[in-house]
N, C-alpha and C positions, 0 to 999 in steps of 0.2 A: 523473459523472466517467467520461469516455475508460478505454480501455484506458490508452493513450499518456499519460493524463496521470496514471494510477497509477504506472506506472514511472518518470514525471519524478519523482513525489510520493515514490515510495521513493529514487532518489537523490540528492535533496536532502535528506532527511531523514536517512537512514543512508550517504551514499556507496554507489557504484554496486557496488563489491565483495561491501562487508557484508550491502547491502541483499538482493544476490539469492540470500547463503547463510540469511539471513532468508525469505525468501518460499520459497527452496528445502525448509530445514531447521526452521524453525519451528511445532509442530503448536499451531493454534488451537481452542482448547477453545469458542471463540464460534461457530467453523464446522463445528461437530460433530467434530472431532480432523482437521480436514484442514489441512495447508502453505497459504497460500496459490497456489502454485502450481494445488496441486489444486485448489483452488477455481474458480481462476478459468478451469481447464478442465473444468469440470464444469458451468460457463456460472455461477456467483455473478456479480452484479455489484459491478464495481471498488469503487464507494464504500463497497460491505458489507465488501466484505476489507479496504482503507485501514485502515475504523475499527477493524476486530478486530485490524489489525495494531498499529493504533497504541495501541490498549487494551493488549493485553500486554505491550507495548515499554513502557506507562505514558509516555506520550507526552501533555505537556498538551494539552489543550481548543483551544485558542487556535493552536497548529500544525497541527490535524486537519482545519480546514477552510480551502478556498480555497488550497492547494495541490495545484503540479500543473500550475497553467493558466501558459501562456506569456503574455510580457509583450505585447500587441499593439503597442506602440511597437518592440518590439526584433526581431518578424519570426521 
Protein backbone atom coordinates (compact mmCIF):
# COMPACT_ATOMS: atom_id res chain seq x y z
CA UNK A 1 0.00 0.00 0.00
CA UNK A 2 1.02 3.74 -1.27
CA UNK A 3 1.18 6.50 0.96
CA UNK A 4 -1.72 7.82 -1.41
CA UNK A 5 -3.59 4.99 -1.22
CA UNK A 6 -3.86 5.00 2.68
CA UNK A 7 -5.31 8.27 2.57
CA UNK A 8 -7.78 7.40 -0.22
CA UNK A 9 -8.32 4.07 2.13
CA UNK A 10 -9.08 6.36 5.16
CA UNK A 11 -11.43 8.56 3.32
CA UNK A 12 -13.52 6.08 2.02
CA UNK A 13 -13.65 4.52 4.97
CA UNK A 14 -14.24 7.09 7.56
CA UNK A 15 -14.83 10.30 5.31
CA UNK A 16 -12.08 12.77 4.76
CA UNK A 17 -12.86 14.97 7.97
CA UNK A 18 -13.22 12.12 10.49
CA UNK A 19 -10.64 10.20 9.07
CA UNK A 20 -7.90 12.72 9.63
CA UNK A 21 -8.95 13.64 13.29
CA UNK A 22 -8.65 9.59 13.45
CA UNK A 23 -5.21 9.27 12.19
CA UNK A 24 -4.46 12.73 13.91
CA UNK A 25 -5.94 11.87 17.48
CA UNK A 26 -6.19 8.27 17.79
CA UNK A 27 -3.31 6.48 19.84
CA UNK A 28 -2.82 2.94 18.64
CA UNK A 29 -1.80 0.46 21.16
CA UNK A 30 -0.72 -2.02 17.99
CA UNK A 31 1.96 0.96 17.12
CA UNK A 32 3.36 1.13 20.30
CA UNK A 33 0.92 4.16 21.64
CA UNK A 34 1.55 6.33 18.54
CA UNK A 35 -1.38 8.30 16.19
CA UNK A 36 -0.98 7.10 13.03
CA UNK A 37 0.03 10.19 11.97
CA UNK A 38 3.21 9.52 13.88
CA UNK A 39 3.68 6.49 12.60
CA UNK A 40 3.64 7.06 9.40
CA UNK A 41 6.28 9.79 9.98
CA UNK A 42 8.51 7.80 11.91
CA UNK A 43 8.62 5.74 8.34
CA UNK A 44 5.95 2.71 9.60
CA UNK A 45 4.69 1.39 6.48
CA UNK A 46 1.04 2.42 5.31
CA UNK A 47 -0.47 -1.08 5.12
CA UNK A 48 0.90 -1.57 9.14
CA UNK A 49 -1.04 1.54 10.18
CA UNK A 50 -4.41 0.71 7.75
CA UNK A 51 -4.59 -2.44 9.79
CA UNK A 52 -3.93 -1.12 13.18
CA UNK A 53 -6.27 1.55 12.31
CA UNK A 54 -8.73 -0.52 11.18
CA UNK A 55 -8.32 -3.08 14.26
CA UNK A 56 -9.30 -0.46 16.55
CA UNK A 57 -11.98 1.19 14.67
CA UNK A 58 -13.12 -2.73 14.75
CA UNK A 59 -13.46 -2.52 11.10
CA UNK A 60 -14.43 -5.98 9.40
CA UNK A 61 -11.79 -8.27 7.69
CA UNK A 62 -13.35 -7.90 4.41
CA UNK A 63 -13.00 -3.82 4.23
CA UNK A 64 -9.36 -4.01 5.36
CA UNK A 65 -8.03 -5.19 2.20
CA UNK A 66 -7.88 -3.94 -1.39
CA UNK A 67 -8.69 -0.67 -0.53
CA UNK A 68 -7.37 2.38 -1.39
CA UNK A 69 -6.38 1.37 -4.98
CA UNK A 70 -7.91 3.60 -7.79
CA UNK A 71 -10.30 2.04 -10.29
CA UNK A 72 -7.88 1.77 -13.48
CA UNK A 73 -10.92 2.15 -15.70
CA UNK A 74 -11.89 5.47 -14.11
CA UNK A 75 -8.17 7.26 -14.37
Amino acid sequence: MRLSEFWLAVAEEFGDGYGRVLTRDLVLGALDGLTADEALAKGRPPREVWLALCAAMDIPPERRYGVGRRDPRRG
